[in-house]
N, C-alpha and C positions, 0 to 999 in steps of 0.2 A: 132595198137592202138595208139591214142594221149600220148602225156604226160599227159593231165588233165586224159584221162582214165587210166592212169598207175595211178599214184597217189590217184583218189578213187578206185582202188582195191584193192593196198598197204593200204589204210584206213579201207575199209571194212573188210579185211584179217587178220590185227594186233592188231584191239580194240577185237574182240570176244575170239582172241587164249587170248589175256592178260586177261578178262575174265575169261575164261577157265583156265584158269592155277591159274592166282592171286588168286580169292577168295579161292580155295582147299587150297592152300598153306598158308593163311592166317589163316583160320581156323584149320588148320595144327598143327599150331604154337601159336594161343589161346589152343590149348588143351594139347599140351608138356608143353605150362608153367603153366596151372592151376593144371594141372595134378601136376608136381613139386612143385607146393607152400603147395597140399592138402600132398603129402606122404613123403614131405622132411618137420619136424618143421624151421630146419634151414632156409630154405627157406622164411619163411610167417615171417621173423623177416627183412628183406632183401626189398630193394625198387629197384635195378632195374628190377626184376620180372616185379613189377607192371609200368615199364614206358614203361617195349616192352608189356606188354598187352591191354597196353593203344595205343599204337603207333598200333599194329595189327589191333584195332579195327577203329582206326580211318583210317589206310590204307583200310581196307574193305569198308569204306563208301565213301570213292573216289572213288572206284570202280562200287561199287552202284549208286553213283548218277551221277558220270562224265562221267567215263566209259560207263559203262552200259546203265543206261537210257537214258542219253543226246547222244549217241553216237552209241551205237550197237541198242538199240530200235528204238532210234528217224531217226538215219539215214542211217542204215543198212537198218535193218527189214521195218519199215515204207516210207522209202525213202524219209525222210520229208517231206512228202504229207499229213501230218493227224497233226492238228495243238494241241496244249496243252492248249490251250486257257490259262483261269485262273490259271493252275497250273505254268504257267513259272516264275514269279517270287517267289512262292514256290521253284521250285527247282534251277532254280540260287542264291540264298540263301542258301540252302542246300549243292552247291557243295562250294561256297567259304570258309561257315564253318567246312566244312570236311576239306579242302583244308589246311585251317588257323590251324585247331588242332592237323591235321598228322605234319606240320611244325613247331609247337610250343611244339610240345611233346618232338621231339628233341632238342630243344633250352633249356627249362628246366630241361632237364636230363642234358645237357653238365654242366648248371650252378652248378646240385645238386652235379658231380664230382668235380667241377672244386674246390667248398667249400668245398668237403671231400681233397683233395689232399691238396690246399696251406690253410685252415683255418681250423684243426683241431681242435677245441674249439667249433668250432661250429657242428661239423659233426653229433653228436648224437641228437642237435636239427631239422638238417634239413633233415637228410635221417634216417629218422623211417618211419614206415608204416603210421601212420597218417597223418603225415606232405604231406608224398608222394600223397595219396590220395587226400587233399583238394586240393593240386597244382595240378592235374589232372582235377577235377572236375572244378576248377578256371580257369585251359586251354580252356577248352571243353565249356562253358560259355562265357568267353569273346572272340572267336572265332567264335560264330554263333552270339553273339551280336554288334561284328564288322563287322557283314557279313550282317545285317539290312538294311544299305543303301541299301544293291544291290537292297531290295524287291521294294523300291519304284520307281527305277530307269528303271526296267524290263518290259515288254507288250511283247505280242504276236505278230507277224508281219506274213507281207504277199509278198510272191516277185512273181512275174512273169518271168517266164525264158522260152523264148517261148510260148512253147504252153501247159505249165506246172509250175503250182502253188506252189511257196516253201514256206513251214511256218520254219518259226522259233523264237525262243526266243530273240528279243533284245532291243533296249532302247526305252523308252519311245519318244515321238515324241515331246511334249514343254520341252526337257529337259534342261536344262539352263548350259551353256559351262562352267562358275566353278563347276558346282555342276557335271559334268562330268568329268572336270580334274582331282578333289579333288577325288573321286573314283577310277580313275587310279595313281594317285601317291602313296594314300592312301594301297591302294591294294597290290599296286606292293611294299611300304615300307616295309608290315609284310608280304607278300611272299618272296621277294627275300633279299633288301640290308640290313634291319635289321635282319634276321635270319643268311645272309651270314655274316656279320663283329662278329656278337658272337659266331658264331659257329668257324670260322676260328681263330679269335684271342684267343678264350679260350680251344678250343681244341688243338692250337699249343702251349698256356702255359703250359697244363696238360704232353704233349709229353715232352717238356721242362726240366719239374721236373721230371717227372717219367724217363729220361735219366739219369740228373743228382745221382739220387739216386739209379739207377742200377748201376753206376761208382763204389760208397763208398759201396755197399749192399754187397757183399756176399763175400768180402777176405778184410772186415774189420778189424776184427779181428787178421789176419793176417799180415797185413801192419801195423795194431799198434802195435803190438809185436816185429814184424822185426825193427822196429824204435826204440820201447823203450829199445829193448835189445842192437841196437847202439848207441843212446844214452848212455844210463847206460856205455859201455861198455868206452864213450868217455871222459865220466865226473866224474863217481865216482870213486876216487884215493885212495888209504888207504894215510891218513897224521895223520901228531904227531900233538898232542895236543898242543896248543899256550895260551897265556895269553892275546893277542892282541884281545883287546876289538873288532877292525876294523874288522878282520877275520870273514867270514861267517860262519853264525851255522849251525851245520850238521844235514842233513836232516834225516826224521824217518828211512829211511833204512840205511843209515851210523850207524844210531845210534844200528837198530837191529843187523848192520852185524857184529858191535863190540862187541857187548854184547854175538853173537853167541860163535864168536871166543873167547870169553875169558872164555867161559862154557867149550867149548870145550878142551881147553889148561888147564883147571883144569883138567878132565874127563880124557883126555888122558892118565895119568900117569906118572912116570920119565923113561918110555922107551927110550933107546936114540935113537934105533934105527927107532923108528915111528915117536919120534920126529924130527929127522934128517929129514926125508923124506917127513915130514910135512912141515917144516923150508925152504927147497930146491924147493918142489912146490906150495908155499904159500899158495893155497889150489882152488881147481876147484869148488864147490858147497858149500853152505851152507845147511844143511840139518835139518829143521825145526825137523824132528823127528830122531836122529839119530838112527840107529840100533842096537842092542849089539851085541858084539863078544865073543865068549866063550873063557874061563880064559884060561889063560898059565903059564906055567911051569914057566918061563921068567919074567913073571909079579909079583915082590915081594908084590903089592898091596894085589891084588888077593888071593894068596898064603896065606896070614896071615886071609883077612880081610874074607877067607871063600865064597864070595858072587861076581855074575859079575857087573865088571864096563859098562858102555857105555863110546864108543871112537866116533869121529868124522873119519869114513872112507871116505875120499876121493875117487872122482871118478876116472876110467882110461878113458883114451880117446878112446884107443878099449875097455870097458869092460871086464875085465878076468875077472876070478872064484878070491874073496877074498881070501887071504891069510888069516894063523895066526901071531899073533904080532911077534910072533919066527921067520917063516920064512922072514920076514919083517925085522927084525935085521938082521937075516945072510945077507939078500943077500942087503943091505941098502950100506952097507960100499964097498961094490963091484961092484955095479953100479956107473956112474958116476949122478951126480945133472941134473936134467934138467934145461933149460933155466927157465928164472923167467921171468913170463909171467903179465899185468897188472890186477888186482881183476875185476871180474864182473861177480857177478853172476846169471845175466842172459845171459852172451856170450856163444852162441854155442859152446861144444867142446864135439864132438863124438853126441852119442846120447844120447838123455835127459832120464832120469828115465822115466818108463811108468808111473810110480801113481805123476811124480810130476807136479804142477801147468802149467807149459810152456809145457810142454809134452802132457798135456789134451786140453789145449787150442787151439794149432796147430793143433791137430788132430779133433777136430771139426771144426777147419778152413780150413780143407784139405777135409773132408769130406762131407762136406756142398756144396749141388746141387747148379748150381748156378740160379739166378731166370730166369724165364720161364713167357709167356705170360700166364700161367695158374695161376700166383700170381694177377693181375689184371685183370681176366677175364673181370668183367665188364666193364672199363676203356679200354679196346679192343674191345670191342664190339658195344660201344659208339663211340670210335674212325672209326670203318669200317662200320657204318651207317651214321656214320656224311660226311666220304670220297665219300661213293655213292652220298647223296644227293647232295653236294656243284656238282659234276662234271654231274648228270645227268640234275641237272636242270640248269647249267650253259648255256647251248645253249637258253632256255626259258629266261633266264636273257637278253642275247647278243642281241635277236631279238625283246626283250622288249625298249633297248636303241636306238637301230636303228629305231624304229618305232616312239618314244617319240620324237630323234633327230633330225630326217628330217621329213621337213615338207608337202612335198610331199608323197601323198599315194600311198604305195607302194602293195596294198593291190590285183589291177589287175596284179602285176607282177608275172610272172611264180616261180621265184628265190625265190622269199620273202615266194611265197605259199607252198615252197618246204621247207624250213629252220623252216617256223612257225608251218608246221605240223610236223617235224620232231623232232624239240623241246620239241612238245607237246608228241609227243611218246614216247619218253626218259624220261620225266617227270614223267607219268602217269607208266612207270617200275620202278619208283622207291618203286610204292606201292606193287609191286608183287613178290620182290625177297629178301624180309628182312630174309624169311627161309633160304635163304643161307647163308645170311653173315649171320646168329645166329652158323647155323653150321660149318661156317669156323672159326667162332673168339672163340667157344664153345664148347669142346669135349665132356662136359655131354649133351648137347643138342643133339650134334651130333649124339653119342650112341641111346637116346631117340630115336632121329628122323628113324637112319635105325633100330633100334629095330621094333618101328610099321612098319614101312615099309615094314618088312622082316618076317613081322607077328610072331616077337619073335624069329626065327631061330637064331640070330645073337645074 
């Protein structure tokens, strides 16, 4: 076999299997997400739903009319021997509007993310379901309205090849050389370099922020605690009172920790032996609700006034079992003083109370999963739709430049006929595999997906 014969078998072979495959698969994935929008309410309050429903259907009409007709009917099946007459410029219009609204679907979803992520003020006007609709409906419209020149630019033709008649669809014959440039730049602007520069500059913002913000996301909490408890630890000093106007004023928690302490030192009692022990480790927590102690023998308060006090108990660093105030006296004068250590009562020392503030905090900063691509589904699913297309149809681009650039026509070379049809294959799978990236980038999809598949088994 020639290479020309390798290469239309490689054609004939590749448009029907993508056929075969794409449309099922597309229709696939219109009924997993209607299906979804009909039994989920959540769902039908949600717009990117409605942008892969829209993006499916427009991939199924590339199929239909590129694919399909232009391609496995016209030159498989028919062996372009059977000409379309009047319908050619029908359907060269038809495929650039399909073409233009599978391309544009994605372009308007990236922006409708790209204004949820950095303009939130705006997000509830532009991604509801209405909004989402008319911009759908406005894609799909100005899409085949831009695709209008092709109609008048198209005729049917005739080639001779041998001893064998080719029809096919192509330009008119007075067609006038700007009114054909202006079609190809035209064309090639809202297929290739104006979808490629917004899809790539705004998809790599969205990646951008949504990094930044998994950095500070999910040990938030954590980090600001650990900070403020060294801070605190670094800055707030117990000092004596001054008359010195200059002197900074003391801030609300200086001010509550004094007022603790001096509740406390009322409350206490004239134990000496608690207050000793008080006195020597100036005191580990401040305790917003202190707890009672039941009365002792020891305590002449008590004793007289009939009824329990509340004491300010200090914490241990290993927490024991509390004592009573009694045993606290004996063994007070028997131990020696510990070091005196600087006030702060948020510095770690031992472990924190389970019910108090810093103790609950940490433990939901400890606890807390950290985030997973399943917190932006949608913004990952946009992202690995937007990755296929920029790289499947980039060879279409490459052989787009080469062709515009040199002015020689490279159209009888072997090479170029090898690269342009190869392009266009690559191209044209971009409309037939959006079911998988939905089920790689979407576990509920996924489910759905081998659920029918497995006819429910699963």
């Amino acid at each position: 076999m020639t290479p020309d014969e390798i290469l239309t078998l490689a054609v004939k072979v590749y448009y029907p299997a993508i056929v075969i495959f794409g449309l099922p698969a597309n229709a696939l994935t219109l009924y997993i997400l209607i299906r979804r929008r009909r039994q989920r309410p959540s769902e039908a309050k949600t717009t990117p739903g409605l942008y892969l429903i829209a993006l499916a259907v427009a991939d199924s009409l590339v199929l239909i009319f590129i694919v399909f007709i232009e391609t496995v009917v016209h030159f498989v099946i028919l062996d372009r021997r059977v000409s379309f007459g009047g319908f050619c410029p029908f359907l060269i219009t038809l495929d650039y509007g399909a073409h233009n609204a599978s391309i544009w679907i994605i372009v308007v979803y990236t922006v409708e993310r790209f204004i949820g992520v950095y303009l939130p003020i705006w997000k509830y006007k532009v991604s509801n379901p209405r909004t989402a609709k008319l911009t759908i409906a406005g894609v799909y419209v100005c899409s085949y309205v831009l695709a209008l020149p092709h109609f008048f630019a198209e005729a049917p033709t005739a080639v001779q090849d041998g001893n064998m008649t080719i029809y096919r669809c192509g330009e008119v014959e007075n067609l006038s050389a700007d009114y054909r440039l202006g079609l190809i730049w035209g064309q090639s602007a809202l297929s290739y370099l104006i979808p490629y520069l917004v899809i790539i500059v705004f998809n790599g913002m969205i990646i951008y922020k949504l990094r930044n913000m998994r950095k500070i996301g999910p040990g938030i909490v954590r980090q600001m605690s650990e900070v403020t408890a060294t801070a605190v630890s670094t800055s707030i000093q117990p000092r004596a009172e001054t008359s010195d106007s200059n002197s900074p004023q003391p801030t609300f928690l200086q001010k509550r920790i004094k007022e603790e302490m001096e509740a406390a030192a009322q409350k206490a009692g004239k134990s000496e032996g608690v207050n000793s022990r008080d006195n020597s480790r100036v005191t580990t927590r401040v305790e917003i609700h202190p707890r009672p102690l039941s009365a002792s023998s020891d305590n002449q308060d008590s004793s007289t006034d009939g009824d329990r006090k509340e004491t300010l108990a200090p914490v241990e660093t290993t927490s024991p079992p509390r004592a009573a105030a009694s045993d606290v006296s004996n063994t007070a004068a028997t131990e020696p003083a510990p070091e005196s250590r600087p006030f702060s009562p948020m510095l770690p020392r031992g472990k924190a109370r389970p019910d108090s503030l810093r103790a609950r905090v940490l433990k939901k900063a400890s606890t807390q999963k950290p985030a997973t691509r399943s917190k932006n589904k949608p913004v990952v699913v946009l992202i690995t739709i937007s990755a296929m297309f920029v790289l499947l149809w980039f060879p279409r681009l490459v052989t787009f430049l080469m062709a515009r650039t040199n002015n020689v026509d490279r159209f009888d070379d072997f090479s170029y006929r090898v690269a342009l049809e190869v392009s266009s294959m690559l191209g044209v799978l971009n409309s037939a595999i959006n079911v998988f990236l939905y089920a790689y980038a979407d576990s509920r999809f996924r489910n759905d997906l081998v659920s029918i598949l497995t006819c429910g088994r699963r």
